[in-house]
C-alpha positions in Angstrom: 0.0 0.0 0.0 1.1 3.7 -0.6 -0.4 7.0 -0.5 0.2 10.5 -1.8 -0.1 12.8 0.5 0.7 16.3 1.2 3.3 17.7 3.8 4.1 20.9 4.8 3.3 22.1 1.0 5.1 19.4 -1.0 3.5 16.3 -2.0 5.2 13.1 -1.5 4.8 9.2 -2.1 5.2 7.5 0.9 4.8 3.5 1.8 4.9 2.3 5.5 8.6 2.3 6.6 9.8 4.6 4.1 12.0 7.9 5.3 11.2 11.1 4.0 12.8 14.6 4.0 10.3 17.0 4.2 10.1 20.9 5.1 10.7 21.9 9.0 8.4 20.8 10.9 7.4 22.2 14.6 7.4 18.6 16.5 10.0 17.5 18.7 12.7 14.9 17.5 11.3 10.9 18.8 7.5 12.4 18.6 5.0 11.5 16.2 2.9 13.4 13.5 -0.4 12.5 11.5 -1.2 13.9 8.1 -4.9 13.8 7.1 -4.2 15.6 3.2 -4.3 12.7 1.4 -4.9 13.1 -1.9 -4.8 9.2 -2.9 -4.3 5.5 -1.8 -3.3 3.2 -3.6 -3.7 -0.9 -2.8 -2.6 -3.5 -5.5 -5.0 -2.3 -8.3 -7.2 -0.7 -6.0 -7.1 3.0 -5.8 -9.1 6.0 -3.2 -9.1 9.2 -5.0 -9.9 12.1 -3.0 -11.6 15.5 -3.5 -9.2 16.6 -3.0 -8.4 14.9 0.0 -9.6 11.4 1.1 -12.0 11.9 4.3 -10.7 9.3 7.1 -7.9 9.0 5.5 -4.4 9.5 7.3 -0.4 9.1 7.3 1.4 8.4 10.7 4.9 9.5 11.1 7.8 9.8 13.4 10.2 12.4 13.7 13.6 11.4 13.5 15.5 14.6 13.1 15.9 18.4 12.5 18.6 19.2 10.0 20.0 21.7 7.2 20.4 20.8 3.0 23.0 21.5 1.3 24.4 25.0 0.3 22.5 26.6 -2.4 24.4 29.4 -3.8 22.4 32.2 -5.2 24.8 34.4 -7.6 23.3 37.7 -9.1 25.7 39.7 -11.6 24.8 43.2 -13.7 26.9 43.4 -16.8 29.5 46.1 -17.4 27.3 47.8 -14.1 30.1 46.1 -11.2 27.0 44.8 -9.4 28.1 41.3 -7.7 25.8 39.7 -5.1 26.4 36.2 -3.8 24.1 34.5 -1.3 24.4 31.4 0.5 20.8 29.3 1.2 20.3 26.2 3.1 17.2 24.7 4.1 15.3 23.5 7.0 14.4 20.3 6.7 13.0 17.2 9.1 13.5 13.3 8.7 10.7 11.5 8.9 10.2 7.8 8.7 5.9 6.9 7.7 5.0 4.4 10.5 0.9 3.8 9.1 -1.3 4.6 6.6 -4.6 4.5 7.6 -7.6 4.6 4.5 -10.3 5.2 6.7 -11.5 5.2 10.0 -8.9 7.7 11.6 -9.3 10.8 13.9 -8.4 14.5 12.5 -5.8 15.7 13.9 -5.8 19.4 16.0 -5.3 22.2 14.1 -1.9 22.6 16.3 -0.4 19.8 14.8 -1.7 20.2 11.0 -0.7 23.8 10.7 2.6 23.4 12.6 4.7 22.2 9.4 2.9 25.2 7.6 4.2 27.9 10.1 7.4 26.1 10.1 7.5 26.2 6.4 6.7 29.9 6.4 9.0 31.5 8.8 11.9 29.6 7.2 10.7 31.0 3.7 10.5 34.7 5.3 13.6 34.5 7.1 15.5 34.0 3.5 13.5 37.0 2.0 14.6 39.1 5.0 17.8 38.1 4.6 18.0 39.1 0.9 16.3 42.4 1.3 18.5 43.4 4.3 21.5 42.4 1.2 19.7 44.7 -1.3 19.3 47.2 1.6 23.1 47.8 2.1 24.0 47.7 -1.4 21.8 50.4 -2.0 23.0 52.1 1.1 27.0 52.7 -0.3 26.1 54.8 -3.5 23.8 56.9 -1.0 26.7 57.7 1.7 29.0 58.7 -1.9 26.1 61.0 -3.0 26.3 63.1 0.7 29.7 64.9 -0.5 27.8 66.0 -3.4 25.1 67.7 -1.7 27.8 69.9 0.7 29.5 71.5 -2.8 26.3 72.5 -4.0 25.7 74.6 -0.9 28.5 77.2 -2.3 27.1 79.0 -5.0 30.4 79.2 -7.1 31.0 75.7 -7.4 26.6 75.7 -8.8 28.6 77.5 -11.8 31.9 75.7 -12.2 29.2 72.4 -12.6 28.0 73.8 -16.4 31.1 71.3 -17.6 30.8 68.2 -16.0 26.7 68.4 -16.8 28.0 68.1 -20.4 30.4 65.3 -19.8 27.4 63.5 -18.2 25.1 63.6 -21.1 28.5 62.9 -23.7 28.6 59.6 -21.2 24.9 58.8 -21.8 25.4 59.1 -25.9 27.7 55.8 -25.4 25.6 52.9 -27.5 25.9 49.7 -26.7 25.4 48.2 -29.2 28.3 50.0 -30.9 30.2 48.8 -28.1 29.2 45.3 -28.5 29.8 45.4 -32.4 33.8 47.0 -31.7 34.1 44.1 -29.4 33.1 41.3 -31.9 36.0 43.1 -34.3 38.4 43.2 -31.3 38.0 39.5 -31.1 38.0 38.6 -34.9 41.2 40.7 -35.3 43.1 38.6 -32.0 43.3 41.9 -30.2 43.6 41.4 -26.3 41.7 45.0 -25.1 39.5 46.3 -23.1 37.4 48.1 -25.7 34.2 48.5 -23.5 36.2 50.1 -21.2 37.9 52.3 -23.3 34.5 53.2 -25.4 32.7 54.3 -22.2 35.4 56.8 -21.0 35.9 58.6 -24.4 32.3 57.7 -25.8 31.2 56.1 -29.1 30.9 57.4 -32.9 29.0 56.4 -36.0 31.2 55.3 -39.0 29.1 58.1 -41.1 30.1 60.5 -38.6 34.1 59.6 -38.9 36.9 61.9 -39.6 40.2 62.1 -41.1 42.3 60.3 -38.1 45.6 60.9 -40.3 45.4 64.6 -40.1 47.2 63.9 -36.8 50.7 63.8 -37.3 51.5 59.7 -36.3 48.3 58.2 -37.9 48.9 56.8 -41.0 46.6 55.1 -43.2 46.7 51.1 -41.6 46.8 52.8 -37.8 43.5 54.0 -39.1 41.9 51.4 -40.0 42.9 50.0 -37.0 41.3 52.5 -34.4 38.8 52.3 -36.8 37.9 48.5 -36.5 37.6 49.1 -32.7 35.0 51.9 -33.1 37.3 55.1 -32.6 36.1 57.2 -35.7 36.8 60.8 -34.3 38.8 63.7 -33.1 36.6 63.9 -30.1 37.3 60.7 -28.9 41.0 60.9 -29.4 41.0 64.0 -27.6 39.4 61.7 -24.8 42.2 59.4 -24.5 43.5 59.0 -20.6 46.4 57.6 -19.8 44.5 54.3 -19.0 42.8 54.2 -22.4 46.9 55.1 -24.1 47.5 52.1 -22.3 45.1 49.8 -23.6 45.3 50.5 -27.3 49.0 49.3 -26.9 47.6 46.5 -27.4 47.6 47.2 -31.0 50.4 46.4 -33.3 52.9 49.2 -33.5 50.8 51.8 -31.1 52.1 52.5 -27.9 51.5 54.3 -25.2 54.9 56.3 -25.6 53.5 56.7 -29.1 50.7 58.1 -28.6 52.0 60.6 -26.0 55.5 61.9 -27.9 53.6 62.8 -31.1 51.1 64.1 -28.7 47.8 62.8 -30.2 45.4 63.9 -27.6 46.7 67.7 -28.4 46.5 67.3 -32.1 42.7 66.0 -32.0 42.4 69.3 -30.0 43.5 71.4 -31.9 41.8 70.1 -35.4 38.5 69.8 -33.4 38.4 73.3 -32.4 39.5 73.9 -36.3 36.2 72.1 -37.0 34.1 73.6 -35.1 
């Protein structure tokens, strides 16, 4: 004989003698527990089916012991954003072995003992969502206690008007695409070139091929260094003139660029100087 019945919000198959591992449940190790949601018996080829539950019918158990699963590990990751959250999970869980099962005939069992597994269930349920919001609570927290600096400079009105330049820089940072991005990547990897292309693309922003100009107006760019920059989405003066010492770094990655290159025939100065021209 076997039945399926349901504990603590799992259903389970169980046969007399069998052990199960079921949710926490609230009775003592060495006591014993009845079950009256049984949804079906089953007897050689007879079979009870309940509506949902079978009335009289019932599942004895014993509890053998209160213990922890294994480690779940919950990892959460926001690309090119530097958002890493790891959480650890284990869960509550009680060893049972099924003494009887009963098809009719039995007593109900108080609503102590039937709804015990359920508030077991539930506080250990709420007690991993409290623990991941209180997570999410102090990762919000650290970009708040940066923003506090901000608010002190705005209380002197002279630094409100040195801020018309960095407002600019802002929305220059928010015209980065990235899908352009993505594309100069897929090229960075086609041509075997170990960079850090997003990286440098967010600091000196992205360009339109339509949009490029003549990179060999700067003395030191010849027509295959071009093509080069080109290939990893650097079309234009502008974003030349963007180059930081960390992004002169990376693109010595590329054949015959270096960073001493770059700053001896003083690129950054050049772009400068034809994108004033331009303008």
């Amino acid at each position: 004989m076997y039945a399926i019945v349901e504990i603590a919000g799992q259903q389970f198959k169980v046969e007399k003698d069998q052990k199960v591992f079921v949710h926490r449940l609230a009775t003592e190790e060495g006591k014993t527990v009845s079950f009256d949601n049984v949804l079906l018996i089953g007897d050689g080829d007879k079979f009870t089916l309940g509506a949902p539950a079978i009335d009289g019918a019932q599942v004895g158990a014993k509890v053998l012991s209160h213990l922890k699963g294994d480690k779940v590990i919950v990892f959460k990751k926001k690309r090119r954003k530097g958002y890493r959250v790891k959480n650890g999970h284990r869960q509550a869980l009680t060893e049972i072995v099924i003494e009887s099962i009963v098809a009719s005939g039995a007593v109900k069992a108080t609503k102590a003992e039937s709804e015990g597994a359920v508030k077991a269930t539930k506080a250990e349920s709420e007690g991993a969502v409290k623990a991941t919001k209180e997570t999410a609570k102090a990762d919000k927290a650290k970009p708040a206690k940066a923003e506090k600096p901000a608010k002190a400079e705005k209380a002197a009105p002279v630094k409100e008007v040195k801020k018309a330049e960095p407002k600019n820089a802002v929305k220059k940072e928010v015209e980065v695409s990235e899908n352009l991005v993505t594309r100069a990547e897929h090229r960075a990897e086609d041509a075997n070139v170990e960079i850090n292309i997003d990286k440098v693309l967010h600091s000196i922003g992205t360009a339109l091929k339509a949009d490029a100009d003549d990179l060999k107006l700067i003395n030191g760019i010849g027509p295959v260094y071009e093509e080069k920059l080109n290939e990893l989405g650097i079309y234009t003066f502008e974003q030349i003139s963007k180059l930081k010492a960390a992004d002169r770094e990376e693109l010595s990655a590329i054949d015959g660029i270096t960073r001493e290159k770059i700053e001896s025939d003083e690129w950054v100065k050049q772009a400068k100087a034809l994108l004033k021209d331009k303008k």
